[in-house]
C-alpha positions in Angstrom: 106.8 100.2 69.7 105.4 103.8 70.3 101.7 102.6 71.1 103.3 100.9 74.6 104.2 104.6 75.8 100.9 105.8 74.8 99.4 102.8 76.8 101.8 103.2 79.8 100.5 106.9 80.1 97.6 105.7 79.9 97.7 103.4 82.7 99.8 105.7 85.0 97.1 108.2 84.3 93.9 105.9 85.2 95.6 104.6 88.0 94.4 101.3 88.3 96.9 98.6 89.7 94.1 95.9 89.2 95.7 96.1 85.5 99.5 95.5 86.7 99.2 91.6 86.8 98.5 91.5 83.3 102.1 93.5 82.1 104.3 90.8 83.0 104.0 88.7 79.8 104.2 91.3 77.8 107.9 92.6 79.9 108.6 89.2 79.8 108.4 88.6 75.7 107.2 91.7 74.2 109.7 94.6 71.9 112.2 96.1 73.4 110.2 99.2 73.3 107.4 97.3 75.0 109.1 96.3 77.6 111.2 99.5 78.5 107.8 101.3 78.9 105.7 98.7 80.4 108.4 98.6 83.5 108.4 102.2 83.9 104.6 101.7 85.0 105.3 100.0 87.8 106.7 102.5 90.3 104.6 105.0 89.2 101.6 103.5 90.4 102.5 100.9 93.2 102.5 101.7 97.1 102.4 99.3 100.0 99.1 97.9 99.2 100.3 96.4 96.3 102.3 93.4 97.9 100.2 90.8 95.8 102.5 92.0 92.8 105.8 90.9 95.0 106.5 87.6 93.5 105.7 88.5 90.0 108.0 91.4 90.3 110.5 89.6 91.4 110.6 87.0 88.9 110.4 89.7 86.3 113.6 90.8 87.7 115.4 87.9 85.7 113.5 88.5 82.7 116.2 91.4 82.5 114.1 93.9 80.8 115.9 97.6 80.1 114.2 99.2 82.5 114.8 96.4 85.7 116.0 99.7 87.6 112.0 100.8 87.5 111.2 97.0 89.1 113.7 97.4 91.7 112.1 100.8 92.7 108.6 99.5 92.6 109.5 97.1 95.3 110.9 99.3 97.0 108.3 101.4 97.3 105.7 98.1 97.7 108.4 97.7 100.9 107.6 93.7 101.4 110.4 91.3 103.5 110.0 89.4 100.6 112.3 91.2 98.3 115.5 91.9 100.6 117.3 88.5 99.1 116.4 89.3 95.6 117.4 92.8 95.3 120.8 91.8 97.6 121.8 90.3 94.3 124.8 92.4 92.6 122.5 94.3 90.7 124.2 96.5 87.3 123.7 99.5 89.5 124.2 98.6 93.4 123.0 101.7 94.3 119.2 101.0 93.5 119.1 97.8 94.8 120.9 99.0 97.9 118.2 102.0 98.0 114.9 99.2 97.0 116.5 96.8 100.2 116.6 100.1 102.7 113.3 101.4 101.8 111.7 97.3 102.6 113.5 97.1 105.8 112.4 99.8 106.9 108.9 99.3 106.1 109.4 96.2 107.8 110.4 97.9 110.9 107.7 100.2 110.9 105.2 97.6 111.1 106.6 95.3 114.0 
């Protein structure tokens, strides 16, 4: 319940991804309130270095947690190839996922 927003506060105030791997269970299975804060971390604190956390964000995407809006974002801020087919899917709100897949391709871009 409450304590998760305390501890996501927390995290986005420390700033240490090293702890991001560790969320997923608990947005996988945890409260409703758990998970709605939990997600919200994540694009709050990734950037491009963070492409380790690709595949576990995207298989957190069909955990369908409250906030999978905030999971879309964080990849696309992450920007990794890897995430254009899963965020083509018809997401609730097209216009994140459309958003997440034009921030990755361009990223993409940049680098070849």
């Amino acid at each position: 319940g409450f304590p998760a927003w305390y501890i996501a506060r927390a995290l986005v105030d420390i700033g240490d991804t090293s702890v991001l791997p560790a969320l997923f269970p608990l947005i996988k299975e945890g409260s409703v309130n758990t998970r709605f804060a939990l997600a919200g971390v994540f694009p709050q604190m990734v950037s491009e270095e963070d492409r380790a956390l690709v595949p576990q964000l995207i298989e957190a995407l069909d955990y369908r947690p409250m906030r999978v809006e905030a999971l879309i974002e964080a990849l696309g801020k992450i920007g990794d190839p890897r995430a254009v087919g899963p965020l083509s899917k018809d997401w609730w709100n097209q216009r994140i996922g459309e958003h997440a897949i034009a921030a990755a391709k361009a990223k993409k871009e940049e680098k070849e």
